[in-house]
C-alpha positions in Angstrom: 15.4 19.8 -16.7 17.2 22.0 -19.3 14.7 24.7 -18.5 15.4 24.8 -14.5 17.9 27.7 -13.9 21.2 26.2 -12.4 21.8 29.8 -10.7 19.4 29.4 -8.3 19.9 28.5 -4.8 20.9 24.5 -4.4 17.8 24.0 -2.1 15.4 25.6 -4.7 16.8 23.9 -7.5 16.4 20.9 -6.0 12.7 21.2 -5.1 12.3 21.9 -8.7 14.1 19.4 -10.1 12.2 17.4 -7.9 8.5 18.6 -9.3 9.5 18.5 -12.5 11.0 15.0 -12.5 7.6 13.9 -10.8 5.2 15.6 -13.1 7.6 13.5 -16.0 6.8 10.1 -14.1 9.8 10.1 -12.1 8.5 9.5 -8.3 7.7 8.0 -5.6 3.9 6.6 -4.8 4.0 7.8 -1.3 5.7 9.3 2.0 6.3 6.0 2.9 8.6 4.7 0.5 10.3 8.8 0.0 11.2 7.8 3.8 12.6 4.7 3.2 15.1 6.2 0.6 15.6 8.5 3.7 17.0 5.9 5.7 18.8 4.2 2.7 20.2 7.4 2.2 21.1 7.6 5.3 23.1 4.2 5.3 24.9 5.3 2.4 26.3 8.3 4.3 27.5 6.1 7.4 29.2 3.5 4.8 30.9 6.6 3.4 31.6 7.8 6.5 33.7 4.9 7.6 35.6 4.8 4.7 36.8 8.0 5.5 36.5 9.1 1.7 35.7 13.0 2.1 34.4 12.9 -2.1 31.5 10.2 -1.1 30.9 11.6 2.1 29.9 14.8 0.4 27.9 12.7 -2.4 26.0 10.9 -0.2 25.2 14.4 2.0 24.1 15.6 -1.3 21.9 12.6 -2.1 20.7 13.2 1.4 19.7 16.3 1.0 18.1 15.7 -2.2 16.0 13.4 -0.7 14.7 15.5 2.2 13.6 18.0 -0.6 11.5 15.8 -1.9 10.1 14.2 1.8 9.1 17.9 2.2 7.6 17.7 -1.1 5.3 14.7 -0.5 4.5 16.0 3.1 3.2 19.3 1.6 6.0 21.9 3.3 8.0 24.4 1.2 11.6 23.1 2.0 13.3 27.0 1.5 10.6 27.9 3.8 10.6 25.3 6.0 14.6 25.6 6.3 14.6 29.5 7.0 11.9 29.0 9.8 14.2 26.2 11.8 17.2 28.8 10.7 15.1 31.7 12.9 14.0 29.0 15.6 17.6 28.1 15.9 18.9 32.0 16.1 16.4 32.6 18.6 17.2 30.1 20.8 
């Protein structure tokens, strides 16, 4: 990962850590199971959430986050691109 430039945006950084780590033999098989670390993920954050620690609440947004990047990995999308689409729908509206 040493060769992944830590300057670059979080959400690109991500998506590349992500690729790299799968072309290593780091991944998922499919969607399915990226989802269900989705909704694990998810968990995590509400378990942090009601213990009102602000540190793990940001972790676990983090790991969150993490894990959509790679969701839009398996599903094909560009998540920068995706993002700065619902960021124009969203100004739009």
């Amino acid at each position: 990962l040493d060769s992944i430039p830590r300057n670059l945006p979080a959400l690109v950084e991500a998506a590349q850590i992500s690729s790299k780590a799968a072309r290593a033999g780091f991944d998922w098989e499919n969607l399915d199971q990226v989802i269900a670390k989705l909704h694990e993920e998810l968990a995590e954050l509400e378990h942090a959430r009601a213990s009102r620690n602000a540190e793990a609440v940001e972790g676990e947004v983090g790991d969150l986050l993490f894990t959509l990047v790679n969701v839009a990995r398996f599903a094909g999308a560009d998540p920068e691109q995706a993002l700065r689409k619902t960021n124009a729908k969203f100004r739009r509206r």
